[in-house]
C-alpha positions as CSV (number, residue, x, y, z in Angstrom):
1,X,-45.3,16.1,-10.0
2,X,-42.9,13.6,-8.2
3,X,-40.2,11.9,-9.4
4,X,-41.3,8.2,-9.6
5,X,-37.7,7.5,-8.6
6,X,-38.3,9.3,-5.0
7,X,-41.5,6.6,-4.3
8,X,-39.3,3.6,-4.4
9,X,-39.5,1.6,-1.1
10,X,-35.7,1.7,0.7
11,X,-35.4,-1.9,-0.1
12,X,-36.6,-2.1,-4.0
13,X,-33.5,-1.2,-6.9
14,X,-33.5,1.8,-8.5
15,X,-31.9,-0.1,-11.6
16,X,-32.5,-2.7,-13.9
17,X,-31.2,-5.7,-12.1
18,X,-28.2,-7.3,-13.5
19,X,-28.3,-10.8,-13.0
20,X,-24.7,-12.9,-13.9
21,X,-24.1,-14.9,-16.5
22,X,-23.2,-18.2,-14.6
23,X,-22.8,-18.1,-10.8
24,X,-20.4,-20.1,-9.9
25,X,-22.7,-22.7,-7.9
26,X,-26.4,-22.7,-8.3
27,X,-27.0,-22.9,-5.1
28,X,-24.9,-19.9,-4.0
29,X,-26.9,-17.5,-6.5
30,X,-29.6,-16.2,-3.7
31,X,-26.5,-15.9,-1.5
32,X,-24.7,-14.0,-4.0
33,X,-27.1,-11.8,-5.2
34,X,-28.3,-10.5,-1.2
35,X,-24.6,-9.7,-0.1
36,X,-24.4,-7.9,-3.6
37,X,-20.9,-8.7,-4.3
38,X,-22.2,-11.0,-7.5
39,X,-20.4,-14.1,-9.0
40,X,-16.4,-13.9,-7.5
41,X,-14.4,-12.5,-9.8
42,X,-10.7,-13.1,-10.8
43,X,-8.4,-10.9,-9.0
44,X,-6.3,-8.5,-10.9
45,X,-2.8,-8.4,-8.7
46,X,-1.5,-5.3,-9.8
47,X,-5.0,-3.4,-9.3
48,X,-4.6,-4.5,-5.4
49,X,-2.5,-2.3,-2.5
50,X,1.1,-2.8,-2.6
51,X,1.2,-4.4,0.6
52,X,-1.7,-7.1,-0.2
53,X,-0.1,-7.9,-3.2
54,X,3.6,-8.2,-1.4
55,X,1.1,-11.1,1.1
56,X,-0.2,-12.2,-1.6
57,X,3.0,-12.8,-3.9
58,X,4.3,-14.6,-0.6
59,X,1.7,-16.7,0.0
60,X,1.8,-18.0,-3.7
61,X,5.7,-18.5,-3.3
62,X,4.9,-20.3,0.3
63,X,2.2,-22.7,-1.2
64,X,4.1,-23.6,-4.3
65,X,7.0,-24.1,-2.1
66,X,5.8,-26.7,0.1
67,X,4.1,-28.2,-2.9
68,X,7.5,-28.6,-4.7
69,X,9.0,-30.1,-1.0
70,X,6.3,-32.6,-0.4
71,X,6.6,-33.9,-4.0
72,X,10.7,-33.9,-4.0
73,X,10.4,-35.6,-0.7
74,X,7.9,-38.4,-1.5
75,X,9.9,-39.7,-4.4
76,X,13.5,-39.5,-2.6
């Protein structure tokens, strides 16, 4: 006898789907759920590569930055 796993079509899940709690937007959820990535999820900086999270760290600094200089100069 065959394993009943070895007659699943290509395209069907071997697993019990895991559907997410909340996606983020309702309409996003077929979207979500065909690229397979599921709901975004926070990012954990020091799980990342050193040199995406150097980018990253500088991007941060670099928005926050000009967010400090447009509000400093709007008031002055």
């Amino acid at each position: 006898m065959e394993n009943e796993t070895k007659n699943l079509h290509e395209t069907l899940s071997s697993r019990a789907e895991v559907t997410p709690a909340s996606p983020i937007n309702p309409l996003f959820e077929d979207a979500q759920r065909i690229e397979g990535g599921g709901t975004p999820k926070k990012i954990v900086w020091n799980t990342l590569p050193t040199g995406i999270r150097v980018i990253g760290y500088i991007i941060t600094a670099l928005v926050i930055g000009m967010l400090l200089f447009a509000l400093s100069t709007n008031y002055l």
